[in-house]
DOKOLKOL-789124 format. One record per residue: residue number from 1; residue in three letters; x, y, z of N, C-alpha, C, CB in turn. Coordinates in nm, 2 decimals. Glycine has a CB too. Layout:
# DOKOLKOL-789124
<r resi="NUM" resn="Ala" n_px="X" n_py="Y" n_pz="Z" ca_px="X" ca_py="Y" ca_pz="Z" c_px="X" c_py="Y" c_pz="Z" cb_px="X" cb_py="Y" cb_pz="Z"/>
...
END
This chain:
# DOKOLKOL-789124
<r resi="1" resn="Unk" n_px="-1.19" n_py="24.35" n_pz="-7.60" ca_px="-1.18" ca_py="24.24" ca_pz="-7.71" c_px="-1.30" c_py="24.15" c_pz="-7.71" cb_px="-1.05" cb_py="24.16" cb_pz="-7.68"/>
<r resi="2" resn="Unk" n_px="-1.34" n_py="24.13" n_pz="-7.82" ca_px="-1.46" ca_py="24.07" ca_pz="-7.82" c_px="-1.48" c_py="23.90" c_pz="-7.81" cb_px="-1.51" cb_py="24.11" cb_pz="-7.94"/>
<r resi="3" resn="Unk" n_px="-1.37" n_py="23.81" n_pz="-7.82" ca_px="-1.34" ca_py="23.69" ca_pz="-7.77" c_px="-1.34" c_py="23.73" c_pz="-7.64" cb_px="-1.20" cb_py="23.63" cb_pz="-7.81"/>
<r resi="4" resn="Unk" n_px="-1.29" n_py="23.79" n_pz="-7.54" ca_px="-1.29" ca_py="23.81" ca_pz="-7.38" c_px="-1.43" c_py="23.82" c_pz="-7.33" cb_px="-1.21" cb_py="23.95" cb_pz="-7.32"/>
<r resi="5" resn="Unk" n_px="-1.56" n_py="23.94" n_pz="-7.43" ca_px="-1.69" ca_py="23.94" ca_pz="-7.38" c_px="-1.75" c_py="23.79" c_pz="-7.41" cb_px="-1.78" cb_py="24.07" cb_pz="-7.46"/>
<r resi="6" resn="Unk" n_px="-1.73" n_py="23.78" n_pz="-7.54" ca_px="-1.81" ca_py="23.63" ca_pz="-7.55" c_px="-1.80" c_py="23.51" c_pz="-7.44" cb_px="-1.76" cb_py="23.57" cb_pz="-7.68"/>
<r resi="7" resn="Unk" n_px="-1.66" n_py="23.49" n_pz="-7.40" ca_px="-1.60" ca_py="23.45" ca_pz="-7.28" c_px="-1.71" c_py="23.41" c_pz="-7.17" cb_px="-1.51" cb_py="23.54" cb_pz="-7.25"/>
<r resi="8" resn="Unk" n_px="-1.69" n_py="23.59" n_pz="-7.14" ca_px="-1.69" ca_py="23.63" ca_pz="-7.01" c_px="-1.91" c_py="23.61" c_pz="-7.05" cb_px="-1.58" cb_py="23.82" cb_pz="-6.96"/>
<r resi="9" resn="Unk" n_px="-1.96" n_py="23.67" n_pz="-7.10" ca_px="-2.13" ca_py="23.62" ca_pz="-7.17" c_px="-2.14" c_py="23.51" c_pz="-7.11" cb_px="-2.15" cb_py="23.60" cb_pz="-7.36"/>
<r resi="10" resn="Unk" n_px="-2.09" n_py="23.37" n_pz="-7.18" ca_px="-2.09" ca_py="23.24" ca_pz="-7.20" c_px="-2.10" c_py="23.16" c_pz="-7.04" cb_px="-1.95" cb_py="23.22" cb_pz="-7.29"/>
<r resi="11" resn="Unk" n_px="-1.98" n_py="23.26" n_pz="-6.99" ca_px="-2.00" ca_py="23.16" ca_pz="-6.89" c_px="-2.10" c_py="23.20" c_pz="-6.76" cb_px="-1.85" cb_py="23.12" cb_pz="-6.84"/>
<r resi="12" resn="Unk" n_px="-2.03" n_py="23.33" n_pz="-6.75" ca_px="-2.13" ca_py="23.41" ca_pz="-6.64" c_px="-2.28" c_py="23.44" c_pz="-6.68" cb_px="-2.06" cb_py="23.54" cb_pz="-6.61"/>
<r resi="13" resn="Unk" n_px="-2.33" n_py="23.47" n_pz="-6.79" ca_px="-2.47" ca_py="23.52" ca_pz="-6.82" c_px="-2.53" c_py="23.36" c_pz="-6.85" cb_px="-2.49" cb_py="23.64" cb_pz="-6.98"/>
<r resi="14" resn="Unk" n_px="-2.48" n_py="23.31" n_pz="-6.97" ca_px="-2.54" ca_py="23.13" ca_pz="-7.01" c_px="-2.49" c_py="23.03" c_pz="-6.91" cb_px="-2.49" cb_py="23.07" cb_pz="-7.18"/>
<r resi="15" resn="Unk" n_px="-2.45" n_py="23.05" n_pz="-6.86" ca_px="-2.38" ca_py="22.93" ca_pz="-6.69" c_px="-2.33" c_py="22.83" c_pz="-6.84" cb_px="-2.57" cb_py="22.80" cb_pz="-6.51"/>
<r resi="16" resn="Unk" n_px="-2.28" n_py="22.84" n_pz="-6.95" ca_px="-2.21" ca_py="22.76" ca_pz="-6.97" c_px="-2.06" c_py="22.65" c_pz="-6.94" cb_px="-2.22" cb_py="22.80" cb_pz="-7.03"/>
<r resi="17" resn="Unk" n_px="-2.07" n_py="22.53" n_pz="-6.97" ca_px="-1.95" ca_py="22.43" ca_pz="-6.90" c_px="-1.82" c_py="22.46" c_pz="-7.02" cb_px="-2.00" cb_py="22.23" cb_pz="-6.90"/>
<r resi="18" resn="Unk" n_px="-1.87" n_py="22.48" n_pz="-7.15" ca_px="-1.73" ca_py="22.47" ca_pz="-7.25" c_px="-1.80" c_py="22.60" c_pz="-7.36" cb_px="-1.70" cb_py="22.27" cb_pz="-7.35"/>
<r resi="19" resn="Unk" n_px="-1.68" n_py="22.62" n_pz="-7.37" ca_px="-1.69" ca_py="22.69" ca_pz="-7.56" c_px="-1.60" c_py="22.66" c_pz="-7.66" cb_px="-1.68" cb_py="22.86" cb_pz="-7.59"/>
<r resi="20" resn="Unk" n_px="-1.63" n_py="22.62" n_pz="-7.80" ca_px="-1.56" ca_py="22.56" ca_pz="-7.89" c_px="-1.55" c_py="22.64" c_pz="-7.98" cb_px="-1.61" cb_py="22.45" cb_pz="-7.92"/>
<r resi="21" resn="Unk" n_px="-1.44" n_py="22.67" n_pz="-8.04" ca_px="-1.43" ca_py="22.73" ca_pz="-8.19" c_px="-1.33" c_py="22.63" c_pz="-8.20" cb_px="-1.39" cb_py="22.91" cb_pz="-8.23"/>
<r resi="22" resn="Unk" n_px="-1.36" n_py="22.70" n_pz="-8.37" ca_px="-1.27" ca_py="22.64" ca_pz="-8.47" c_px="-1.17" c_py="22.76" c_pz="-8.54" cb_px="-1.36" cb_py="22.56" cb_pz="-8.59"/>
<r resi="23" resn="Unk" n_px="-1.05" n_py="22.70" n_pz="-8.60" ca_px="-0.95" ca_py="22.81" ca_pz="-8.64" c_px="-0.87" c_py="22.68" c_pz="-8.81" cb_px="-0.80" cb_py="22.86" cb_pz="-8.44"/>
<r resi="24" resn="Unk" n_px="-0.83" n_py="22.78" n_pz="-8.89" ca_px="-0.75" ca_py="22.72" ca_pz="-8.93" c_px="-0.59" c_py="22.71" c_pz="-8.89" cb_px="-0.77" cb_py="22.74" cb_pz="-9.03"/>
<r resi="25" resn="Unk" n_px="-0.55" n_py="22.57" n_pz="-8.87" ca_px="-0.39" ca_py="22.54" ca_pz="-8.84" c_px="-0.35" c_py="22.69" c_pz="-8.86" cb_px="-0.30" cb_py="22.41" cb_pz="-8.94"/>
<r resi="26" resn="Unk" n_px="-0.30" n_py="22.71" n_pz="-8.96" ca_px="-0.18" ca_py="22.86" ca_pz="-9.03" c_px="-0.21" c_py="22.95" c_pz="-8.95" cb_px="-0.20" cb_py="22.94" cb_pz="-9.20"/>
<r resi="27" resn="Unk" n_px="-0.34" n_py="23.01" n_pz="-8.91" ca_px="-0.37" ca_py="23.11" ca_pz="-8.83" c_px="-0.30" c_py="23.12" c_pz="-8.70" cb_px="-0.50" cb_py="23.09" cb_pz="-8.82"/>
<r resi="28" resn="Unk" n_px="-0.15" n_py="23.10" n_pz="-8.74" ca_px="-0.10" ca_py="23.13" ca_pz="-8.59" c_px="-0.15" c_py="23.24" c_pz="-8.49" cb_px="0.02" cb_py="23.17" cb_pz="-8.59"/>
<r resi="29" resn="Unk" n_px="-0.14" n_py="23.39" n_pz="-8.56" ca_px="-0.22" ca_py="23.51" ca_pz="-8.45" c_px="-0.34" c_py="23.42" c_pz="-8.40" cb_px="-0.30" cb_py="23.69" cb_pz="-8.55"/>
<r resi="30" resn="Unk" n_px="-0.40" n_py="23.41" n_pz="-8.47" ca_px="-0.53" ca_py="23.39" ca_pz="-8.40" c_px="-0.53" c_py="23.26" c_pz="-8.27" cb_px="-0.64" cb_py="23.34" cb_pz="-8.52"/>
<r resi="31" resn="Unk" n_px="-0.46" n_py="23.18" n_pz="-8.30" ca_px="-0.42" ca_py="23.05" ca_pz="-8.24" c_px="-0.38" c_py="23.09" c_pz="-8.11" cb_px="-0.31" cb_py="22.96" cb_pz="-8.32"/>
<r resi="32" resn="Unk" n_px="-0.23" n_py="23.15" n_pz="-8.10" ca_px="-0.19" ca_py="23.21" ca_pz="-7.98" c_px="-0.29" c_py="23.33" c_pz="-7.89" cb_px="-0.06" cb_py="23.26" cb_pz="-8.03"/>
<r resi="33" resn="Unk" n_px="-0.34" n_py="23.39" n_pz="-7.94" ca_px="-0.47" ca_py="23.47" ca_pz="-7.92" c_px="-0.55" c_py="23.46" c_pz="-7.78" cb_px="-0.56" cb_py="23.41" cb_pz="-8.04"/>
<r resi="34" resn="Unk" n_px="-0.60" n_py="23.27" n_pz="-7.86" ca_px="-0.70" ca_py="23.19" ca_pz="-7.80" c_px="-0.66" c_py="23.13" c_pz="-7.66" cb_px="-0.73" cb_py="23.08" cb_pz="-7.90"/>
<r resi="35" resn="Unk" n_px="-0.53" n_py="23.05" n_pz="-7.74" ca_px="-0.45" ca_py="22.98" ca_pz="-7.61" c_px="-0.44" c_py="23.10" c_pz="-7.49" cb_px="-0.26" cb_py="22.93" cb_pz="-7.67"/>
<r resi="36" resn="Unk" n_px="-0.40" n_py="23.25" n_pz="-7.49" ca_px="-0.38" ca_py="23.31" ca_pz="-7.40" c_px="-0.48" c_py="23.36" c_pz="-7.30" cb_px="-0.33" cb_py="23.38" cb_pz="-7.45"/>
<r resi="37" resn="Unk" n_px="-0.64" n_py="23.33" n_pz="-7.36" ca_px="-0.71" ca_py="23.36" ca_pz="-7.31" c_px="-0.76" c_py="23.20" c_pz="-7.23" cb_px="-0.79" cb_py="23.44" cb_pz="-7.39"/>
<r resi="38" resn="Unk" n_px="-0.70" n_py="23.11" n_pz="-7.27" ca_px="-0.72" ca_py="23.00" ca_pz="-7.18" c_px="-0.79" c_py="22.87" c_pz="-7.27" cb_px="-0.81" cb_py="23.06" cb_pz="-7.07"/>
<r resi="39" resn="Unk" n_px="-0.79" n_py="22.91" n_pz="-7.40" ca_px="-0.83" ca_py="22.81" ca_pz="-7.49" c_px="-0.77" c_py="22.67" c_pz="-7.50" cb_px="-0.81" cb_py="22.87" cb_pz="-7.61"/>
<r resi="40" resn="Unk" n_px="-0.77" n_py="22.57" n_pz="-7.48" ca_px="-0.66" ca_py="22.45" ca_pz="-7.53" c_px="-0.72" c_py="22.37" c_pz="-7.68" cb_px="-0.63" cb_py="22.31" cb_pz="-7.38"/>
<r resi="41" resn="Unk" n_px="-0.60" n_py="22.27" n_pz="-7.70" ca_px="-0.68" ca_py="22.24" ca_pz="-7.84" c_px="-0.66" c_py="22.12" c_pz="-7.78" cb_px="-0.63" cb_py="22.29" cb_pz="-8.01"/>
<r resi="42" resn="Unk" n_px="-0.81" n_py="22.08" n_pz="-7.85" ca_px="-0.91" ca_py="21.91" ca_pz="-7.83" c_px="-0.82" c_py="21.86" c_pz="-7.96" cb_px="-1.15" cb_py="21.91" cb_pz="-7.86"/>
<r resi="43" resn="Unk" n_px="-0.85" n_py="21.88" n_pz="-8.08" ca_px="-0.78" ca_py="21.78" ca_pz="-8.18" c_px="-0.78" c_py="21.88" c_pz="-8.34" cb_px="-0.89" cb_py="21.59" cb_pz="-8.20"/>
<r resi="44" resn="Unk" n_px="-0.74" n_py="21.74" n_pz="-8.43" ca_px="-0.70" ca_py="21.84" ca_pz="-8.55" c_px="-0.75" c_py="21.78" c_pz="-8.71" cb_px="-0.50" cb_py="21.86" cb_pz="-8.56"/>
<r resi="45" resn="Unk" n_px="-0.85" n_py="21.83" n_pz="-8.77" ca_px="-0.93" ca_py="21.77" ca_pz="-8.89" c_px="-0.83" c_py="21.82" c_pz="-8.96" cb_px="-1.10" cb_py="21.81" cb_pz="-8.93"/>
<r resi="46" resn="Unk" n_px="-0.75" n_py="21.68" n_pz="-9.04" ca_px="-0.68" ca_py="21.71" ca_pz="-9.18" c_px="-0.71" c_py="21.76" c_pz="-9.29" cb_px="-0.64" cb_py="21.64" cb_pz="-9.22"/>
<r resi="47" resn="Unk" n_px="-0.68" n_py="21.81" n_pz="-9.37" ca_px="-0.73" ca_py="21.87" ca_pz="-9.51" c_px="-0.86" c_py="21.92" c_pz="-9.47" cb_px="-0.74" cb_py="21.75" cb_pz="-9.63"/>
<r resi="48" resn="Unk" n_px="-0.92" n_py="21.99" n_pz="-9.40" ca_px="-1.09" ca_py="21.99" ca_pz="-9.39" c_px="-1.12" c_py="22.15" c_pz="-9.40" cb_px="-1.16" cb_py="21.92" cb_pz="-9.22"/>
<r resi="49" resn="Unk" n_px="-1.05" n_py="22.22" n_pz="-9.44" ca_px="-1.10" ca_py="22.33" ca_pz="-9.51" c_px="-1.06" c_py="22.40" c_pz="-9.62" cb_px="-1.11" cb_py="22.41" cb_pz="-9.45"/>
<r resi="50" resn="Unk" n_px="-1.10" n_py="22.43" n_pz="-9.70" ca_px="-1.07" ca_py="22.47" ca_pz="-9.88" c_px="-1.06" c_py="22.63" c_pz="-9.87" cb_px="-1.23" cb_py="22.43" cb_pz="-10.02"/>
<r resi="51" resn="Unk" n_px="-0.95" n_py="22.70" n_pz="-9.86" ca_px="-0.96" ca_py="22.83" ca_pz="-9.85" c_px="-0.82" c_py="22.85" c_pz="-9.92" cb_px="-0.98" cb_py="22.88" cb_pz="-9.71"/>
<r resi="52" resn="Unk" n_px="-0.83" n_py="22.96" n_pz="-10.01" ca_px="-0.74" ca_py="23.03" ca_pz="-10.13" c_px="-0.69" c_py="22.98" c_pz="-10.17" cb_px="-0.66" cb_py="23.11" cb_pz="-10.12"/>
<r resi="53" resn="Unk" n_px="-0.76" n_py="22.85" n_pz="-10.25" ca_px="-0.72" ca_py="22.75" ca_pz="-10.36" c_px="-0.70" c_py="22.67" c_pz="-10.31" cb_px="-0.64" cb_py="22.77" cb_pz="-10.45"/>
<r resi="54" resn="Unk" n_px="-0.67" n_py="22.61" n_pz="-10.19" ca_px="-0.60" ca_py="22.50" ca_pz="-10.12" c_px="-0.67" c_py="22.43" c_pz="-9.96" cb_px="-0.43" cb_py="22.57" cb_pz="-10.09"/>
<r resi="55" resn="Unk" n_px="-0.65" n_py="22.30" n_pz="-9.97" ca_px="-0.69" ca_py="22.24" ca_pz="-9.82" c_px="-0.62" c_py="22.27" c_pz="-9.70" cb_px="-0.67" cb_py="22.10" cb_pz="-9.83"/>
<r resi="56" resn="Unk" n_px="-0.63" n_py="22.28" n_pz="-9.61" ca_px="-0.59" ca_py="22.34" ca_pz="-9.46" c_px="-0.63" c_py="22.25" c_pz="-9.36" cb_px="-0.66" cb_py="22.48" cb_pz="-9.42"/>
<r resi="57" resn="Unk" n_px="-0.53" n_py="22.23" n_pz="-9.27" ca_px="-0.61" ca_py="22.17" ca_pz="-9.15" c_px="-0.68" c_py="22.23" c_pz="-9.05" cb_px="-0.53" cb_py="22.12" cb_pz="-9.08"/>
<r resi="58" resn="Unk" n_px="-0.82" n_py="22.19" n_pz="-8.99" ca_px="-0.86" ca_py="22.27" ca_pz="-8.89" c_px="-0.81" c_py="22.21" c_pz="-8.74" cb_px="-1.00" cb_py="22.29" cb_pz="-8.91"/>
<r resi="59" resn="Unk" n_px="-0.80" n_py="22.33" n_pz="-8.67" ca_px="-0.83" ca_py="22.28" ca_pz="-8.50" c_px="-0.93" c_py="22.31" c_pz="-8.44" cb_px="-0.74" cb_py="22.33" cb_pz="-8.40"/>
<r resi="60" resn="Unk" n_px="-0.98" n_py="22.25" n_pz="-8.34" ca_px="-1.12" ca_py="22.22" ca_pz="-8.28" c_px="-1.05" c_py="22.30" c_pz="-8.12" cb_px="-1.18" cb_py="22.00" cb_pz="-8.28"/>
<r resi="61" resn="Unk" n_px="-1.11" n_py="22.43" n_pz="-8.06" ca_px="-1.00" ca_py="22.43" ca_pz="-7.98" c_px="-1.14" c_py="22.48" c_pz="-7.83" cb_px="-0.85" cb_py="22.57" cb_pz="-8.05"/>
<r resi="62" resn="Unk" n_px="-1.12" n_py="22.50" n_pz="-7.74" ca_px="-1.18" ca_py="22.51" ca_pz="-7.63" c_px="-1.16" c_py="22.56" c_pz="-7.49" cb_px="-1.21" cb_py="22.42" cb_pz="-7.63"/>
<r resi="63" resn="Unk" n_px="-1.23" n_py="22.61" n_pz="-7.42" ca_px="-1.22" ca_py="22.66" ca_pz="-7.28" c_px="-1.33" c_py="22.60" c_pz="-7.24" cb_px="-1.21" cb_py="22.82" cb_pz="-7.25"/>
<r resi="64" resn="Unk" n_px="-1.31" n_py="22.56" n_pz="-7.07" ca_px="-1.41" ca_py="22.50" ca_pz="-6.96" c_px="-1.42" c_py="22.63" c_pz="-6.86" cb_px="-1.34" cb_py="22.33" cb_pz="-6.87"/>
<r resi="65" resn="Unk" n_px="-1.57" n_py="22.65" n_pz="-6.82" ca_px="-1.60" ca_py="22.74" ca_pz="-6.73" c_px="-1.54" c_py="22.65" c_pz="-6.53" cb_px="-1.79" cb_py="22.77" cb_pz="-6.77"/>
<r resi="66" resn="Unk" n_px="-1.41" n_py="22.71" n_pz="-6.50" ca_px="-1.40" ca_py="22.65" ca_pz="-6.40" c_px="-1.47" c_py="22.69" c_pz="-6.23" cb_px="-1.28" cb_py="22.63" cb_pz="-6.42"/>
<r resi="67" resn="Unk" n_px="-1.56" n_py="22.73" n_pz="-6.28" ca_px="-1.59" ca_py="22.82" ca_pz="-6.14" c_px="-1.72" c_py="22.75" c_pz="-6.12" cb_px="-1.61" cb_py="23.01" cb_pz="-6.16"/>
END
């Protein structure tokens, strides 16, 4: 899965501390997805994306390299 390499890249190849994506709210698959790989969500921009005619909330969501 290519969320798992980017992950696993991020923290072990770039010694990164965090990685952030963004998702729209509705996107449950994707949402639960994230959360399972260890994602949590930081917060939530209202109305802040225009997609198939209509506004959407986004989430701001994240993992910390704990090692």
């Amino acid at each position: 899965i290519a969320v798992k390499w980017i992950i696993n890249y991020g923290f072990n190849k770039l010694k990164l501390h965090k990685i952030n994506l963004g998702v729209i709210k509705d996107n449950v698959p994707a949402i639960n997805l994230y959360k399972s790989l260890g994602f949590i969500t930081e917060g939530k921009m209202k109305e802040e994306v225009f997609y198939k005619g209509k506004f959407h909330d986004f989430l701001s969501m994240a993992i910390f390299n704990r090692n």
